[in-house]
DORO-965069 format. One record per residue (C-alpha): y, x, z. Coordinates in pm, whole numbers, m for minus. Each point is the difference from the previous one (the first is absolute). Layout:
! DORO-965069
{py:Y	px:X	pz:Z}
...
//
This chain:
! DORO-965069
{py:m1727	px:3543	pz:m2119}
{py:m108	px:m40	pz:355}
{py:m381	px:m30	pz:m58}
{py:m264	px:312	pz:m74}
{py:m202	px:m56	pz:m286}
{py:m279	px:259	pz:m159}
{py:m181	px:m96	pz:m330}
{py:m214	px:222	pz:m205}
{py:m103	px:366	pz:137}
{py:209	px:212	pz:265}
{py:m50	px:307	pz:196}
{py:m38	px:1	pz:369}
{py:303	px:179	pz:48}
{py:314	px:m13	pz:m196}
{py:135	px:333	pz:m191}
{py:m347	px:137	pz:1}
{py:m260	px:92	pz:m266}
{py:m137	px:m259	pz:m187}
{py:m212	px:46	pz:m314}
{py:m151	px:m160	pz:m271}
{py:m370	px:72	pz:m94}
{py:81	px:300	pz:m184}
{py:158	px:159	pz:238}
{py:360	px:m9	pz:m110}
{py:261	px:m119	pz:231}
{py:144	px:m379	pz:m25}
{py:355	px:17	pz:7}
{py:191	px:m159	pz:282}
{py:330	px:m196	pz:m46}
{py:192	px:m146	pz:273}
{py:222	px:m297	pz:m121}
{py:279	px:m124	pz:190}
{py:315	px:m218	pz:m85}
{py:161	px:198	pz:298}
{py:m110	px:351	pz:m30}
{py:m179	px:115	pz:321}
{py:149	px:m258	pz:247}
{py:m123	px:m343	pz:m48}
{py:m309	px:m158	pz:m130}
{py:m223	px:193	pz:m233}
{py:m377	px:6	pz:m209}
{py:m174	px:309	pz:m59}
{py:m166	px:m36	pz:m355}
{py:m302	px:200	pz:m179}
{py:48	px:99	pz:m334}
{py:m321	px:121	pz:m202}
{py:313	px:197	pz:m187}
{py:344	px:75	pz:116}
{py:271	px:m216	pz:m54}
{py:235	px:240	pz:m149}
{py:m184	px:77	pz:m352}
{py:257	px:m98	pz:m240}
{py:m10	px:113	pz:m335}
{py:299	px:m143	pz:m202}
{py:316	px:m219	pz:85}
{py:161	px:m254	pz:m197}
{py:357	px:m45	pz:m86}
{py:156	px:m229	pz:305}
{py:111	px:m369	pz:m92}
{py:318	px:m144	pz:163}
{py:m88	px:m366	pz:129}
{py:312	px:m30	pz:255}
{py:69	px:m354	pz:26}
{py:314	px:m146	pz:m184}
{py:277	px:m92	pz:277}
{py:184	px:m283	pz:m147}
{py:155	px:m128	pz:330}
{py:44	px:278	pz:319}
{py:213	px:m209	pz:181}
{py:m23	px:m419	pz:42}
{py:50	px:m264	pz:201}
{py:m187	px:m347	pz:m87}
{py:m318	px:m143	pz:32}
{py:m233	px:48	pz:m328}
{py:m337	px:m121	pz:m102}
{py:m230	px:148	pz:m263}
{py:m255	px:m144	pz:m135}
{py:m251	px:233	pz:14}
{py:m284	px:m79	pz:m239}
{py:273	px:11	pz:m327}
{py:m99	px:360	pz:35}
{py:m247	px:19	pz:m312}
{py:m330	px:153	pz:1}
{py:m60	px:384	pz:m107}
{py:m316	px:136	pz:m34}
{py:47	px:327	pz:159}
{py:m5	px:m4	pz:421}
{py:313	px:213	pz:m3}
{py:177	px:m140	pz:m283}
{py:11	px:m332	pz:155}
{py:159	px:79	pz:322}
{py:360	px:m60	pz:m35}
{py:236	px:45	pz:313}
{py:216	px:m281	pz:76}
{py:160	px:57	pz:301}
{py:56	px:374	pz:156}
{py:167	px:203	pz:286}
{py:m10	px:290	pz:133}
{py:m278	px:m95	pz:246}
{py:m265	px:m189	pz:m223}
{py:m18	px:m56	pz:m373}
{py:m141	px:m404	pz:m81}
{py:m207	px:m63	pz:m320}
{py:m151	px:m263	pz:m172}
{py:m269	px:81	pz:m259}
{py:m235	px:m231	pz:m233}
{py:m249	px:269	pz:m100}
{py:m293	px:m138	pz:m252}
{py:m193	px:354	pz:22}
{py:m2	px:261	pz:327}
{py:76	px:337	pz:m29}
{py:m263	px:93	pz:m255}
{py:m112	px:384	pz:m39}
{py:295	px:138	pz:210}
{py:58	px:2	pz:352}
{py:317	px:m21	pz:182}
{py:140	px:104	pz:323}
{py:311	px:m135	pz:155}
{py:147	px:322	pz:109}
{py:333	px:m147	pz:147}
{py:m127	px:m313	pz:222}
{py:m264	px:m218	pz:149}
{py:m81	px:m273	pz:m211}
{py:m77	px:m316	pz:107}
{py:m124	px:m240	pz:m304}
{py:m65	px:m374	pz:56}
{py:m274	px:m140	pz:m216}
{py:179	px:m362	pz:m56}
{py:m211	px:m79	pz:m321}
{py:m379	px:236	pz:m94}
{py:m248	px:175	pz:124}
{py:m135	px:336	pz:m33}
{py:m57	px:333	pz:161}
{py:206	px:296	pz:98}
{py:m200	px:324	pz:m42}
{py:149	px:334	pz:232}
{py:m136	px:310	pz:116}
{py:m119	px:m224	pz:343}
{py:m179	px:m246	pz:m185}
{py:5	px:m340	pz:m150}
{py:242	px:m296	pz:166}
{py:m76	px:m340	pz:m153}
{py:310	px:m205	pz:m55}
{py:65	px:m379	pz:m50}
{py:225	px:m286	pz:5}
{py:242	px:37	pz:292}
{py:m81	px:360	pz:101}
{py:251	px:320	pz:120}
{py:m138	px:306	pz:m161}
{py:190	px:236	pz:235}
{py:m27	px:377	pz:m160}
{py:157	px:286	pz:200}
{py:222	px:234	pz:m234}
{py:m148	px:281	pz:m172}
{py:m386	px:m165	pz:m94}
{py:m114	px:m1	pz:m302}
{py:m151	px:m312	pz:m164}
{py:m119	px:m233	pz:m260}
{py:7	px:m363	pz:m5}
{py:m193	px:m231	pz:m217}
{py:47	px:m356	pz:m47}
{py:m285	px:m261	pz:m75}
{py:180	px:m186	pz:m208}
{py:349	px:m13	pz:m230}
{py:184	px:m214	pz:217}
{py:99	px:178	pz:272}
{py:328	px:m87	pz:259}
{py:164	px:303	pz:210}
{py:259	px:26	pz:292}
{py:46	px:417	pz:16}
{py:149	px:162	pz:308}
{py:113	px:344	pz:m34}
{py:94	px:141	pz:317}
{py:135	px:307	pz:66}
{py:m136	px:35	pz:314}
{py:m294	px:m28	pz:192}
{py:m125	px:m432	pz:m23}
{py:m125	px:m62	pz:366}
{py:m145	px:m278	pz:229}
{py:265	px:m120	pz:195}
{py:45	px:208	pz:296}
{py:m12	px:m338	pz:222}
{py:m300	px:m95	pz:m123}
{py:m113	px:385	pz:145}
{py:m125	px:61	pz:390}
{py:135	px:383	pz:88}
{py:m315	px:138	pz:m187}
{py:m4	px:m145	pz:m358}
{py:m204	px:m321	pz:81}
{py:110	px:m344	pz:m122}
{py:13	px:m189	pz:298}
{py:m121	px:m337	pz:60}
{py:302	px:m172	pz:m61}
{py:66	px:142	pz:m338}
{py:m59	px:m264	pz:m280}
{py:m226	px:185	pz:m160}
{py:m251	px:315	pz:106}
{py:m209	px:312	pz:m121}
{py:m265	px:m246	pz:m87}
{py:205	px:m121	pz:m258}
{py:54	px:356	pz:m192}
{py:m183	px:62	pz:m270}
{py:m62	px:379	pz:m30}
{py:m162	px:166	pz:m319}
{py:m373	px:m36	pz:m66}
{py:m244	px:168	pz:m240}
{py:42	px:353	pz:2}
{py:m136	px:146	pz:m337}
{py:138	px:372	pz:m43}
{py:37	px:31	pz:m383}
{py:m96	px:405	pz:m142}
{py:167	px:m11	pz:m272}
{py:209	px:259	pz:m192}
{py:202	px:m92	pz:m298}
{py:360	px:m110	pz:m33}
{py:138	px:m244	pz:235}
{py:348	px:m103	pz:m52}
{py:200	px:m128	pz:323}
{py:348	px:m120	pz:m7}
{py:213	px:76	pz:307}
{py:277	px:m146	pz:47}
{py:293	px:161	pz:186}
{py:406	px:m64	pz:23}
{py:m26	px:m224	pz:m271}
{py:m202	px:201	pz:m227}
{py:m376	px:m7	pz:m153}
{py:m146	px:308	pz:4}
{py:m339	px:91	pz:m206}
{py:m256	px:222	pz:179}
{py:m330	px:69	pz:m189}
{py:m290	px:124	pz:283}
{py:m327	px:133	pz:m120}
{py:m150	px:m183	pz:241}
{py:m35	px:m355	pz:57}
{py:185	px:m135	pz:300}
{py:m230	px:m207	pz:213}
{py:m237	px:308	pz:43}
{py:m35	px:m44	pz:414}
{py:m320	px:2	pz:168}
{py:119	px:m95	pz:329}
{py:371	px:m113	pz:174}
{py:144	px:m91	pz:344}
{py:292	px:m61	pz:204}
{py:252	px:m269	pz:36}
{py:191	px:54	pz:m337}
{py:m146	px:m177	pz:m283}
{py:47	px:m308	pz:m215}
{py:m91	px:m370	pz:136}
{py:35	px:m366	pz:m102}
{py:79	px:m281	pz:192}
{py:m20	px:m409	pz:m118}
{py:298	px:m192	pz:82}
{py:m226	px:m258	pz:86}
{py:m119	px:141	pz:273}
{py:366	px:15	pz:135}
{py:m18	px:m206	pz:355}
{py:299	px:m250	pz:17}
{py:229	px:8	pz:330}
{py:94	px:m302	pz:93}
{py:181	px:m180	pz:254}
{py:164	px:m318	pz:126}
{py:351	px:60	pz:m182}
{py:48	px:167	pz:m325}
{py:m110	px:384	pz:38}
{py:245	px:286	pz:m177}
{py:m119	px:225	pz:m236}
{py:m144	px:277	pz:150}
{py:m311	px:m200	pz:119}
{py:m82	px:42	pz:m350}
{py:3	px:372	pz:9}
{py:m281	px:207	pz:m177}
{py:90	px:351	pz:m60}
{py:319	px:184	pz:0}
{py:181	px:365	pz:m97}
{py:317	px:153	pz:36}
{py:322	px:m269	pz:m52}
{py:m274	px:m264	pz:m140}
{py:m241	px:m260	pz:98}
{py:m288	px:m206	pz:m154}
{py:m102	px:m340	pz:126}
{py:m268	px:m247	pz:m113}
{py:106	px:m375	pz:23}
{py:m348	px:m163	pz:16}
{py:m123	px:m371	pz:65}
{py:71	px:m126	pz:334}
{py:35	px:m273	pz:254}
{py:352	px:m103	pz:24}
{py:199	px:m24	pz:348}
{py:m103	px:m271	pz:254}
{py:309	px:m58	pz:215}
{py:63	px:m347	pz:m41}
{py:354	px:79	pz:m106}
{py:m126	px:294	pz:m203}
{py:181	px:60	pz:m322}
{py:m291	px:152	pz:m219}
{py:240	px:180	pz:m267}
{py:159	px:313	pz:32}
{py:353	px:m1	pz:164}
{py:294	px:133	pz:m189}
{py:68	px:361	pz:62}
{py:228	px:308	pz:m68}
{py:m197	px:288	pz:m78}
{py:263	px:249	pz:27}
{py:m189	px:300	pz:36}
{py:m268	px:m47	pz:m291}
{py:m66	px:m98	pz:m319}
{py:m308	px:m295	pz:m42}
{py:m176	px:m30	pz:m279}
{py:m283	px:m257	pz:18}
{py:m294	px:20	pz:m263}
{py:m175	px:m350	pz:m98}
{py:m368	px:m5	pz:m32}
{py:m109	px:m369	pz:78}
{py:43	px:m282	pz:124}
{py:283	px:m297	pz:80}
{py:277	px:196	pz:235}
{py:221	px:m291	pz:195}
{py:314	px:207	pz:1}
{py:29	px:41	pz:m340}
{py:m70	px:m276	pz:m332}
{py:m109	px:144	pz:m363}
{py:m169	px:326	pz:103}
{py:m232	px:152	pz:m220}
{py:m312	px:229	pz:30}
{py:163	px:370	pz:m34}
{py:364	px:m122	pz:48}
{py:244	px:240	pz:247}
{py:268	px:m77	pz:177}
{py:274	px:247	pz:115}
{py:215	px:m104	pz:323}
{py:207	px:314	pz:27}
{py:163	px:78	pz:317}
{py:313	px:m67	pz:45}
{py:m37	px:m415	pz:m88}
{py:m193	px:m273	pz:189}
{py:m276	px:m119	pz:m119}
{py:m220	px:m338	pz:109}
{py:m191	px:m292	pz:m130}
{py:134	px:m195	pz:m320}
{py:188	px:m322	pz:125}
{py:m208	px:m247	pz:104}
{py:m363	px:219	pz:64}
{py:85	px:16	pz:383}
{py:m11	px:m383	pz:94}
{py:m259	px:m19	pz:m283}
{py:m228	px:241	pz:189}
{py:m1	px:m224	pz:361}
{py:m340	px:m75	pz:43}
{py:m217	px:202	pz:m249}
{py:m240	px:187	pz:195}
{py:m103	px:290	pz:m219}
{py:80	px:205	pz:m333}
{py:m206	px:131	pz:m279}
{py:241	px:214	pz:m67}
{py:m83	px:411	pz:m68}
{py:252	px:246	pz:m61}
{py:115	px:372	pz:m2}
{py:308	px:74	pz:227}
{py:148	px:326	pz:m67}
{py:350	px:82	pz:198}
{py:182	px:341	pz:m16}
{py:266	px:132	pz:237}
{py:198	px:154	pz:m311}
{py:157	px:m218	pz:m294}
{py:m230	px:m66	pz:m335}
{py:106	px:94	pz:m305}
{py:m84	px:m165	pz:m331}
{py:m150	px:152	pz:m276}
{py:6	px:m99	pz:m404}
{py:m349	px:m189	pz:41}
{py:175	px:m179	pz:284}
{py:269	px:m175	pz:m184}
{py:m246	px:m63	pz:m265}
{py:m202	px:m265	pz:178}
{py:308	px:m127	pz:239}
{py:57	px:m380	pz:49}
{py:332	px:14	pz:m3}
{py:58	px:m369	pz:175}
{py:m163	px:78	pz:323}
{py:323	px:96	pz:159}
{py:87	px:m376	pz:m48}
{py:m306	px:m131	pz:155}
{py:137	px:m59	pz:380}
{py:251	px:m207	pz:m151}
{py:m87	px:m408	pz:47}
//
């Protein structure tokens, strides 16, 4: 993360004695997604982070490949995934490579008395339905309709939901999730003509360092595995944190539109990206104002990526009989465009309600078990007149 934030209680100088007010020595832990080279927080433990106790037998939860190689479009229809109470239960990959792992998950409860740490990838989790709170060693980061929860690999959290209907998008990355680096002047700020700014971020609040001893289970998971570690110590136990590596949220609604006087490509709706992947936030916007402008999207070969687009609301011109959660798969390879008709239909509208997820990656999809379960299979057809 390109911004310096400090919450809670720090030493003047880094590496140095701190200690608590009986004397004994906080312990120090420097966490980093990219060892000792690239953004980092320094965080304050009242106990150190390595006190575990007893492990649990690992559980294999490698996604189900049913397709590894394809060529046609697809469409899923997202909310047939059925509600599970547990937060990790409900998450069920759909679509995988070896770049980013994509999830959908209906989860009626959070994660309950465990924690869990992602210990492969950044997540990125799109709150499309609920409300709640993720809890992490940093703090507390409200969440809503419409919001990016964007957690860097490795942190250790909770989440609790509000209420039992709850609608997620989940990200897995296995790389670092970034701000665009056009959006970025040399030195990490977002510059004036990115479409959103720091402003914008939503950084964890309400530092309460918990003392507690007990157990405290937290599930890792790693190379497709869940792994149980019991700590005698609970895991939000830091006084004080700061640096530039740390968990944030960010409202798609606060996404600025780019817009122009013909129909704008793609990456004007760019929000974050990592390595061989992009995320981009279709929001409402004006429509083009060339007289001759042709407000829907152009057909286009998208050789070198796969695009998936996620539906969260609205009417969408290109496209008839979408639904709230539905995804559509354009693999590259084929040509994909409006549905006969939506391009002349389009002349003259002068601005969408439309809101959707973009995600493309630069290496083929594949589709898992979950995937074929919720397929449309018509929507190849639905170019045809």
């Amino acid at each position: 993360m390109p911004h310096y934030v400090s919450l809670g209680t720090v030493p003047h100088k880094r590496h140095t004695q701190f200690r608590k007010p009986d004397g004994q020595l906080y312990a120090e832990e420097l966490f980093s997604t990219e060892g000792f080279s690239s953004d980092s927080s320094l965080l304050y433990h009242i106990y150190p982070p390595t006190r575990i106790f007893k492990t649990d037998a690992p559980v294999d939860v490698t996604p189900k490949i049913s397709e590894e190689k394809m060529l046609k479009h697809r469409c899923f229809l997202g909310f047939n995934i059925k509600p599970e109470a547990d937060y990790l239960d409900s998450r069920k990959a759909i679509l995988l490579n070896s770049d980013v792992i994509l999830s959908l998950a209906a989860p009626a409860k959070g994660t309950g008395n465990y924690f869990f740490k992602n210990a492969d990838s950044d997540e990125v989790i799109f709150i499309h339905e609920g409300e709640g709170v993720l809890h992490t060693p940093y703090g507390e980061l409200p969440f809503g309709y419409g919001d990016y929860i964007v957690i860097p690999r490795g942190c250790v959290y909770q989440i609790n939901f509000k209420t039992e209907k709850n609608r997620l998008l989940v990200v897995e990355a296995h790389s670092p999730v970034r701000y665009p680096k056009k959006y970025l002047s040399p030195y990490g700020q977002l510059l004036e003509s990115s479409p959103y700014c720091e402003r914008d971020i939503r950084v964890p609040q309400n530092l309460n360092p918990i003392n507690q001893e007990g157990d405290f289970l937290v599930k890792a998971k790693k190379k497709g595995m869940l792994y149980g570690f019991h700590y005698k110590n609970h895991p939000f136990d830091v006084v004080g944190w700061d640096g530039c590596c740390y968990p944030f949220a960010f409202s798609i609604h606060d996404f600025e539109p780019i817009t122009g006087r013909i129909h704008q490509p793609p990456p004007v709706h760019l929000t974050f990206e990592g390595r061989n992947f992009v995320i981009c936030s279709f929001v409402p916007r004006k429509y083009d104002y060339h007289p001759l402008s042709i407000p829907a999207p152009y057909n286009h070969s998208n050789i070198d990526s796969d695009e998936l687009l996620y539906y969260v609301d609205g009417q969408f011109m290109s496209r008839k009989h979408v639904e709230r959660g539905m995804i559509t798969l354009h693999p590259g390879g084929i040509p994909h465009g409006p549905q006969p008709g939506a391009a002349e239909k389009s002349i003259g509208k002068t601005e969408t309600e439309e809101l959707a997820v973009m995600i493309d990656t630069f290496h083929p999809l594949e589709l898992t078990n979950y995937a074929l379960e919720i397929e449309d299979p018509n929507y190849i057809n639905s170019w045809v007149e």
